[in-house]
LOTIVO-386481 format. One line per field, with one value per residue: x, y, z of N, C-alpha, C in turn; residue in three letters. Coordinates in Angstrom, 1 decimal, m for minus. Each point is the difference from the previous one (the first is absolute). Layout:
<atoms>
n_X	c(X,...)
n_Y	c(Y,...)
n_Z	c(Z,...)
ca_X	c(X,...)
ca_Y	c(Y,...)
ca_Z	c(Z,...)
c_X	c(X,...)
c_Y	c(Y,...)
c_Z	c(Z,...)
code	c(ALA,...)
</atoms>
This chain:
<atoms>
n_X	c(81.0,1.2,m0.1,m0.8,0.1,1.2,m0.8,m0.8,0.6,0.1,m1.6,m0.1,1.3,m0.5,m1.5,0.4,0.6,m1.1,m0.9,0.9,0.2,m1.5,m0.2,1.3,m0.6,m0.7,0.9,0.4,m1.7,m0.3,1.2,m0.1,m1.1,0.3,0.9,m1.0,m0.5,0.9,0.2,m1.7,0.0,1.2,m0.1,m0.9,0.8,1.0,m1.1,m0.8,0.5,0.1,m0.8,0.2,0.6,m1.0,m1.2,0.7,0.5,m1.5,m0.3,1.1,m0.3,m0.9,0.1,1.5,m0.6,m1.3,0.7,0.7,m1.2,m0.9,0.7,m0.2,m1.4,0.5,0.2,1.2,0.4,m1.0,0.4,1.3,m0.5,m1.0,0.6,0.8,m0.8,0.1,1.3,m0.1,0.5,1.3,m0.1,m0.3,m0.4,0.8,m1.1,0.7,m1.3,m0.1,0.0,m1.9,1.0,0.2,m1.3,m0.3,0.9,m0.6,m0.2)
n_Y	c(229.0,m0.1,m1.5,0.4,1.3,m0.4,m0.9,0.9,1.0,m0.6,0.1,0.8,m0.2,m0.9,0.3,1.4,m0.4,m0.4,0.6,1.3,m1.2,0.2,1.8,m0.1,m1.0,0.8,1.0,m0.2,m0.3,1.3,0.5,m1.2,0.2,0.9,m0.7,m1.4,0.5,0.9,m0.9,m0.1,1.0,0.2,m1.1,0.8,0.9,m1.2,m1.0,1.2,0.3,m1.4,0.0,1.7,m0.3,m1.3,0.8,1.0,m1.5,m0.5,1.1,0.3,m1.0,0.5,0.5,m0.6,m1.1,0.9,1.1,m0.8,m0.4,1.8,0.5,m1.3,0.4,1.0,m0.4,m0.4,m0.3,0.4,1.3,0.2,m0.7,1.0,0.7,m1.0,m0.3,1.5,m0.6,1.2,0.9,m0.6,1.2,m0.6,0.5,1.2,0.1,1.3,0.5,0.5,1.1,0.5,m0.8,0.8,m0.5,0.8,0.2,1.5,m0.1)
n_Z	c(166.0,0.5,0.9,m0.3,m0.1,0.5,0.6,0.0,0.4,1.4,m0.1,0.1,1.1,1.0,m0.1,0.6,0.7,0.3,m0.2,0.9,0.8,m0.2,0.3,0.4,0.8,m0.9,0.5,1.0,0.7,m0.5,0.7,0.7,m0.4,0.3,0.9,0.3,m0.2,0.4,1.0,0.4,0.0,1.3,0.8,m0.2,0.5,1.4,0.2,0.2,0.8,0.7,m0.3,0.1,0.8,0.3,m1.0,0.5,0.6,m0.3,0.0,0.3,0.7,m0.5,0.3,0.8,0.4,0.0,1.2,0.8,m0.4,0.6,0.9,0.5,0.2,0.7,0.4,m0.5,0.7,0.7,m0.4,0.4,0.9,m0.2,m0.6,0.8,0.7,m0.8,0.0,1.2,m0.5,0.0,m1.1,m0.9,m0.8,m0.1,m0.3,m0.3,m0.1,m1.3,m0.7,m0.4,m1.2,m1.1,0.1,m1.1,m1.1,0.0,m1.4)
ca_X	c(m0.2,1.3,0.3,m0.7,0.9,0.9,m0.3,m0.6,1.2,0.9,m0.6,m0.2,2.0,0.2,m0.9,1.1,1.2,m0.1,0.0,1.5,0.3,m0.7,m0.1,1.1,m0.2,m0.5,1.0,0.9,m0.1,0.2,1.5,0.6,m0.2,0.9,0.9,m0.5,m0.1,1.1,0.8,m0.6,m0.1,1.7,m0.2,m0.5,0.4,1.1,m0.5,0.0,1.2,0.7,m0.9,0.3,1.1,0.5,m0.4,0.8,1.3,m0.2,0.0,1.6,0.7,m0.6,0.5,0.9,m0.6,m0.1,1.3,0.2,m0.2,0.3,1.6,0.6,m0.7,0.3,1.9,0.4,m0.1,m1.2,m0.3,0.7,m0.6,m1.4,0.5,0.4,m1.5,m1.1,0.4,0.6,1.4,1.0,0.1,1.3,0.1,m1.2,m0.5,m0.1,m0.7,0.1,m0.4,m0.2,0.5,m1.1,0.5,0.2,m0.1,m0.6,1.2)
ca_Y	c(0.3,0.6,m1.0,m0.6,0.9,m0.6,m1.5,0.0,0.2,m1.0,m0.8,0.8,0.0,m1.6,m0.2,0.4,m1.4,m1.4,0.7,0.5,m1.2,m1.1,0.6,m0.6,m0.9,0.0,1.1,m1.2,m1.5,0.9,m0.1,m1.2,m0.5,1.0,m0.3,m0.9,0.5,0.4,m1.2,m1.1,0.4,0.0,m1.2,m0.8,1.1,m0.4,m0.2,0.1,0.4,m1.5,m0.5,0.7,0.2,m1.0,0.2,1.1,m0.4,m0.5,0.6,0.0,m1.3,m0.1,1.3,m0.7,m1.1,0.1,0.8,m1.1,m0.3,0.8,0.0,m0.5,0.1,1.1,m0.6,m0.3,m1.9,m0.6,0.4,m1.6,m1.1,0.1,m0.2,m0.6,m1.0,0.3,0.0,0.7,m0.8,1.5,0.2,m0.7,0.9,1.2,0.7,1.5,0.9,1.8,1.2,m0.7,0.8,m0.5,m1.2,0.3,1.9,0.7,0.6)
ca_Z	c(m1.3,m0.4,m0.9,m1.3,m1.2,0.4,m0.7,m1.6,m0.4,m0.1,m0.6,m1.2,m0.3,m0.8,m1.1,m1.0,0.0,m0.8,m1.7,m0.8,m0.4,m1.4,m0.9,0.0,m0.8,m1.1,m0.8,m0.6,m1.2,m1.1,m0.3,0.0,m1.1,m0.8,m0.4,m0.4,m1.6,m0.5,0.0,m1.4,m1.3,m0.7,m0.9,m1.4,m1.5,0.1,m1.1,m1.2,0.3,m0.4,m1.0,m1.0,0.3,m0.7,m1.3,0.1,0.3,m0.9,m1.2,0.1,m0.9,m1.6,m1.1,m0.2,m0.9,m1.5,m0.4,m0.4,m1.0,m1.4,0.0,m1.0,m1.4,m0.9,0.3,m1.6,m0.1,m0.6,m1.6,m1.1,0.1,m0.3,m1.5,m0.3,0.4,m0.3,m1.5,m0.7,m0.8,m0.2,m0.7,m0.9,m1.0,0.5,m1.4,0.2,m0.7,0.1,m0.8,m1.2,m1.3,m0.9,m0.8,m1.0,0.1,m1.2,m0.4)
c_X	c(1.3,0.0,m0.5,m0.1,1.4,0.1,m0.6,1.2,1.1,m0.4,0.1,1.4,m0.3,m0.4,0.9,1.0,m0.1,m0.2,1.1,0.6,m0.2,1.1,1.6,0.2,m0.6,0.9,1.1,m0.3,m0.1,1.2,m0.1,m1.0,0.4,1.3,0.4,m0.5,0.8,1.0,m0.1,0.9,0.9,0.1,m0.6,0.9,1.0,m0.1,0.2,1.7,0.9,m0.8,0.7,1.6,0.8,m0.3,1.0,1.2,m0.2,0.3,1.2,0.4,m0.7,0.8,1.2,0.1,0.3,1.3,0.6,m0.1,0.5,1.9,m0.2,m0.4,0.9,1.9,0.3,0.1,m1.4,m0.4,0.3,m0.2,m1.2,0.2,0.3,m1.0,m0.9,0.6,1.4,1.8,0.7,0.4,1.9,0.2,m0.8,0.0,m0.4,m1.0,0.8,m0.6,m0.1,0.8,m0.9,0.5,0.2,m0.1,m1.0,1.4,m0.4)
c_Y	c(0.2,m0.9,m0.8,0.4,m0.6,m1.4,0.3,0.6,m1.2,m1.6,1.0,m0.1,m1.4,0.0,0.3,m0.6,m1.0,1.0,m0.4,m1.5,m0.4,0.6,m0.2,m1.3,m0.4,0.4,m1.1,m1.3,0.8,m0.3,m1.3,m0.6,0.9,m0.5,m1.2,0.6,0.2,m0.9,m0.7,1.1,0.2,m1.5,m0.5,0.9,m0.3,m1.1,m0.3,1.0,m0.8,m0.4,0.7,m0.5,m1.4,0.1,0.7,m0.9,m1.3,0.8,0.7,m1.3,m0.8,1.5,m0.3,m0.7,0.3,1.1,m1.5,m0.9,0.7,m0.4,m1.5,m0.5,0.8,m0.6,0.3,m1.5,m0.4,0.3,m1.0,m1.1,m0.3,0.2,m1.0,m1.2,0.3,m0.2,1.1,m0.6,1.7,m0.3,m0.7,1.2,1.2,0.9,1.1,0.4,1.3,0.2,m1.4,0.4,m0.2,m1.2,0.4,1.7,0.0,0.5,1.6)
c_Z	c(m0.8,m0.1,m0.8,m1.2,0.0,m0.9,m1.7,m1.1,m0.9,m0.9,m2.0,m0.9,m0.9,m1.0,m1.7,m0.8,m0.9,m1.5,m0.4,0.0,m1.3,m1.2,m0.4,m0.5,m1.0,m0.8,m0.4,m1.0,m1.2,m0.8,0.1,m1.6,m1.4,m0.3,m0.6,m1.4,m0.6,m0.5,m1.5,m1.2,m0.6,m0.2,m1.1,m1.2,m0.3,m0.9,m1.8,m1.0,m0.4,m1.4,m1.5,m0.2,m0.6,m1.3,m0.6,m0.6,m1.3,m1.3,m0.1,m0.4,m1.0,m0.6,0.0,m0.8,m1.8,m0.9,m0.5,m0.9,m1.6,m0.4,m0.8,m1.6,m0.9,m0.1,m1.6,0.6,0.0,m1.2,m1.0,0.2,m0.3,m1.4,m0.7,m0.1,m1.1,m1.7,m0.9,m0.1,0.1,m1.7,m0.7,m0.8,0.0,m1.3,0.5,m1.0,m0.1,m0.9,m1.6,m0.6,m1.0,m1.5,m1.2,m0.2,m1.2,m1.0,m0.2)
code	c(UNK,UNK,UNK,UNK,UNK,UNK,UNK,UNK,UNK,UNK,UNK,UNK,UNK,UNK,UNK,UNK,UNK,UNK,UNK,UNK,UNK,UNK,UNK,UNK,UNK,UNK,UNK,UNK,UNK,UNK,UNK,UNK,UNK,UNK,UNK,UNK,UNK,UNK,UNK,UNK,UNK,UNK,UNK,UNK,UNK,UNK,UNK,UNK,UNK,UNK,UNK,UNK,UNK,UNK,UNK,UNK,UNK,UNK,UNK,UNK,UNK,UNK,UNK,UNK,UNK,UNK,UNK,UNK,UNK,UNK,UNK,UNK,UNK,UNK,UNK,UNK,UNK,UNK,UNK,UNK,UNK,UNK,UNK,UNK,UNK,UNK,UNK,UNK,UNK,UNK,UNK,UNK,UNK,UNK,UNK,UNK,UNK,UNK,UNK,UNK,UNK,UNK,UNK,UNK,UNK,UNK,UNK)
</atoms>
């Protein structure tokens, strides 16, 4: 009888075993598709990360760009030359306004 209580025992150790296996290897396909997620998701932000980052570098060299532009819109050589296209002229004779006199007195 001793040994048959003996063998059931030992049939009861194994049965055990395999659980705690599954249950491990479950634990891990857990983490292993956890990290596989994780993965996806610092790559896609990296992403979107490059994406911001070329918009970012777009819109620094349009704002150049048009600093650029303003500077020379605003130059005195384009001033004078845009003046000059549009007609205007440097004065020959300069007629100072001041104070009306009056044209005729009361006596």
């Amino acid at each position: 009888m001793i040994g048959m209580i003996g063998k059931i025992h030992k049939k009861q150790v194994k049965k055990g075993v395999p659980f705690k296996n599954y249950f491990l290897a479950g634990f891990c396909g857990v983490l292993a598709i956890g990290s596989i997620a994780m993965t996806i998701e610092t790559a896609t932000s990296g992403m979107e990360i490059a994406s911001l980052e070329k918009i970012e570098n777009k819109l620094v060299e349009d704002r150049r760009d048009i600093e650029e532009m303003l500077v020379k819109t605003l130059s005195s050589r384009e001033l004078q030359q845009k003046s000059k296209e549009l007609g205007f002229t440097k004065p020959e004779n300069l007629v100072y306004i001041s104070q009306i006199l009056p044209v005729a007195k009361l006596p």
